[in-house]
N, C-alpha and C positions, 0 to 999 in steps of 0.2 A: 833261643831265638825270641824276640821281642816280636807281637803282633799289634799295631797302634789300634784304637778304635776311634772310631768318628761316632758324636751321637750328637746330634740336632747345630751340625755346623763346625761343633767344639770338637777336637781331637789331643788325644791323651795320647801322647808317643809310648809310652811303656803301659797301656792297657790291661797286657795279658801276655806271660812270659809260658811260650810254649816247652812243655819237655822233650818232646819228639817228634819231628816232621817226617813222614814217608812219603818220598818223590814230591814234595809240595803239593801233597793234595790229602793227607791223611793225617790228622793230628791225635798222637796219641799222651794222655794223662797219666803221669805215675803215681801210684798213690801206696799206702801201707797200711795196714787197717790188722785190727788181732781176730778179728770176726767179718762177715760180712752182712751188714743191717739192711733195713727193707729203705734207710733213706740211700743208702751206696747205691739200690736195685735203681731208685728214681732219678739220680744222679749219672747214672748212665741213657737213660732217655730220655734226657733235654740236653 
């Protein structure tokens, strides 16, 4: 699922291509990593 972004007027139709939508209100990121680093920890709260 494509989510477009608007940013100061201008919009980008394929902005940000979501991997999982739950009930259109829950977007979730999949990702694969061998470890997990203190930047994956900060990436998770923004």
């Amino acid at each position: 699922m494509d989510l477009p972004v608007e940013y100061k007027g201008a919009r980008l139709d394929r902005g940000y291509r979501l991997d999982i939508v739950v009930q259109d209100e829950v977007i979730v990121e999949v990702k694969a990593a061998e470890e997990i680093l203190p930047i994956h920890e900060a990436q998770l709260l923004t």
